[in-house]
C-alpha positions as CSV (number, residue, x, y, z in Angstrom):
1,X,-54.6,144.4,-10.5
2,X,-54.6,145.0,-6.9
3,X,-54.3,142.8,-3.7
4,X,-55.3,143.6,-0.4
5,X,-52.5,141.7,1.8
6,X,-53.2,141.3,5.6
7,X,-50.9,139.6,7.7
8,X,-51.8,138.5,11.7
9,X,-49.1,137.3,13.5
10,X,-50.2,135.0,16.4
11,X,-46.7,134.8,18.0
12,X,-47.2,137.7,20.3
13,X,-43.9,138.3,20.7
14,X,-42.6,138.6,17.4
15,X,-45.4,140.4,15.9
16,X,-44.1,144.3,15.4
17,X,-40.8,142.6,13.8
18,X,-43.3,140.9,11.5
19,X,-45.0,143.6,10.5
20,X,-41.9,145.9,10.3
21,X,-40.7,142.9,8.0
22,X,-43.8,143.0,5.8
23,X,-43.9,146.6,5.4
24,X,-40.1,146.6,4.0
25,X,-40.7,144.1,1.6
26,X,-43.6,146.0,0.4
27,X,-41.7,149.1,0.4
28,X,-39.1,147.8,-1.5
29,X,-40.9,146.4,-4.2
30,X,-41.5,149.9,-6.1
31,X,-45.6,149.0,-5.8
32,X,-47.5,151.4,-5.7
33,X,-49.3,151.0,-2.2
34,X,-51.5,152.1,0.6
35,X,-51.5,150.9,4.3
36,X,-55.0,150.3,5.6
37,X,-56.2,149.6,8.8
38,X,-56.5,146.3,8.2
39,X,-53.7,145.5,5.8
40,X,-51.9,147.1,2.7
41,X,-53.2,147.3,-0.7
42,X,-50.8,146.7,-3.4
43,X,-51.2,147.7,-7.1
44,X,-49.1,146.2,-10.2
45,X,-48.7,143.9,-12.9
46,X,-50.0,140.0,-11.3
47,X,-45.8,138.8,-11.4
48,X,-45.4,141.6,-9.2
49,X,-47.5,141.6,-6.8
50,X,-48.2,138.0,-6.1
51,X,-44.5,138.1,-5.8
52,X,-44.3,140.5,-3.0
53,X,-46.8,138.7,-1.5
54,X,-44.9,135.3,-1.6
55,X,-42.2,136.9,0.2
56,X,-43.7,138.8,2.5
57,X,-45.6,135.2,3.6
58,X,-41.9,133.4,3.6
59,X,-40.1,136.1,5.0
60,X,-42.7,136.5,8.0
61,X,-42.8,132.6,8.8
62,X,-38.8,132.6,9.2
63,X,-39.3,135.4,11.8
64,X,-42.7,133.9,13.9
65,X,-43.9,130.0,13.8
66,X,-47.4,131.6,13.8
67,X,-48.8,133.3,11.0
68,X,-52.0,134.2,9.0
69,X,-52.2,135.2,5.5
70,X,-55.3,137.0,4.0
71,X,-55.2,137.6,0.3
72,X,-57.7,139.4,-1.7
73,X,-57.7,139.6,-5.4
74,X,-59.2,142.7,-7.6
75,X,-59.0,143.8,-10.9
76,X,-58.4,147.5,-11.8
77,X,-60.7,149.5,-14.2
78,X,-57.8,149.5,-16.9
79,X,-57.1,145.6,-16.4
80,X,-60.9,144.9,-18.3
C-alpha cells in the first residue's frame, strides 16, 4: 500500500524543526519513499507505514501545539 502523508505546521515558528522531524522519522523507517511537493509518499506493508505515520503525527505535536495531519490511503497494483 501507499500513503501520501502531508504535514502543515501552523506554529510558525517551529515549522522547519517539524518538518526536519518528519522527514527523519520517515527516513529512518527503511520505507521506500518519495518527497512531493506537497508531502511524502510512503510505500510498505499497512503495520509499517501507518506506523510511521503515528509517529511522525506524535513526534511533531511534542515539538509545535499546532499541527495538521493529511493522510491518504492507496493500494498498490500488487496489493489486489
Amino acid at each position: 500500500m501507499f500513503v501520501e502523508l502531508s504535514v502543515i505546521p501552523a506554529d510558525e515558528s517551529n515549522g522547519g524543526a517539524q518538518i526536519s522531524s518528519a522527514l527523519k522519522v520517515i527516513d529512518v523507517s527503511g520505507l521506500q519513499y518519495q518527497l512531493t511537493t506537497s508531502g511524502a509518499c510512503i510505500e510498505g506493508e499497512w503495520v509499517e507505514v501507518i506506523s510511521v505515520v503515528e509517529t511522525c503525527h506524535n513526534q511533531l505535536r511534542e515539538i509545535g501545539s499546532r499541527l495538521i495531519t493529511t493522510v491518504r490511503l492507496g493500494r498498490l497494483p500488487k496489493d489486489l
